[in-house]
C-alpha positions as CSV (number, residue, x, y, z in Angstrom):
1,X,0.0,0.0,0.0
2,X,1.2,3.2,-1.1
3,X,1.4,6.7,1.1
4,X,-1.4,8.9,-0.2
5,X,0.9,12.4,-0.4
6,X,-0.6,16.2,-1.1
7,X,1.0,18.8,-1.5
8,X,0.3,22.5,-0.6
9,X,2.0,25.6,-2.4
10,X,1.8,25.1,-6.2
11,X,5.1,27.3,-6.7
12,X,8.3,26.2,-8.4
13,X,9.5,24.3,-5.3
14,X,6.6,22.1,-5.6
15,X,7.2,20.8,-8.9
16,X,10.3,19.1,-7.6
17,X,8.9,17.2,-4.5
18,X,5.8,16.4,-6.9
19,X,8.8,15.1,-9.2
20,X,10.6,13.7,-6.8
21,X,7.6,11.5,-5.1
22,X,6.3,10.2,-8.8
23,X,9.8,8.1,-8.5
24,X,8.7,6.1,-5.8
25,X,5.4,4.7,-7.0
26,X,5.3,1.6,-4.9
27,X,6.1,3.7,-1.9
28,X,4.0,7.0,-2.3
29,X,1.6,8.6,-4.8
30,X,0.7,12.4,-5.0
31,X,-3.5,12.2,-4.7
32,X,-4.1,16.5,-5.1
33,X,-2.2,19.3,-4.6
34,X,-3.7,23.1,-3.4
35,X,-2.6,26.9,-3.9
36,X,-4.7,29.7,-2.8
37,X,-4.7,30.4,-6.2
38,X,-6.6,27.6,-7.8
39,X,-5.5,28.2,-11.2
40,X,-1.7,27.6,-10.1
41,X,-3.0,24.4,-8.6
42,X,-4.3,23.5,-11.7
43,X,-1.6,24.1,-13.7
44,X,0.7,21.9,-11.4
45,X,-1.8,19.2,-11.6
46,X,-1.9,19.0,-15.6
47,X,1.6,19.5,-16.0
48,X,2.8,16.8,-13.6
49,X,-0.3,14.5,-13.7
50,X,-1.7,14.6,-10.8
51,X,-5.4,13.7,-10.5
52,X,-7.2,16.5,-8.3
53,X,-6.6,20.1,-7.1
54,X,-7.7,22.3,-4.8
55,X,-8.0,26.0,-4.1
56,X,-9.0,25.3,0.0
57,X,-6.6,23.5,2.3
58,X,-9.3,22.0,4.8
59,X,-11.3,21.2,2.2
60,X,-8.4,19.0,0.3
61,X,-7.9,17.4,4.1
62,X,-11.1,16.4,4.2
63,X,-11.5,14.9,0.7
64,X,-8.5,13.2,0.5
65,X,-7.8,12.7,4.0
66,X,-3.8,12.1,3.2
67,X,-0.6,10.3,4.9
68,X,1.5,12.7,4.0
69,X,1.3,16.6,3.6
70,X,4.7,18.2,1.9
71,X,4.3,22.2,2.3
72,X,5.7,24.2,0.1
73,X,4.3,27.4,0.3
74,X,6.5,30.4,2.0
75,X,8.4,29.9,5.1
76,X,5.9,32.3,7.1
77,X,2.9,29.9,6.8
78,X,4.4,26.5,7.3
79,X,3.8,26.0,10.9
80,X,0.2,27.3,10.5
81,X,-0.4,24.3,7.4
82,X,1.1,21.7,9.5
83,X,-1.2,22.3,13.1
84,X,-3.5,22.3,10.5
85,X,-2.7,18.9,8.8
């Protein structure tokens, strides 16, 4: 059984753990990924393959209900996400 993984931040950062996670496919897959700004969320999603995005945090939590949560959004926020995860 493979970690179910999200990630939230759709910058350039994400791109490489999204990358870097797709190698492990018998260990881990990437479910959705989230950005306050849906359509950067989207864009991550198509160009990487990832089946669903989100524009809302909780709401991605409580849809995918994940293993894993990588954040990738500015320094200032990280704490925040994770209490939250």
């Amino acid at each position: 059984m493979s970690l179910k993984v999200v990630v939230v931040g759709c910058g350039k950062i994400a791109d490489g753990h999204v990358e870097e996670i797709q190698k492990l496919p018998e260990l881990a897959q990437v479910v959705a990924v989230c950005d306050l700004e849906p359509l950067m969320a989207e864009q991550l999603a198509e160009r990487l393959g990832v089946p669903r995005f989100y524009g809302d945090f909780d709401q991605m939590l409580a849809q995918e209900r994940p293993d894993v949560v990588h954040v990738t959004t500015p320094p200032m926020v990280h704490r925040a996400l994770a209490e939250r995860a």
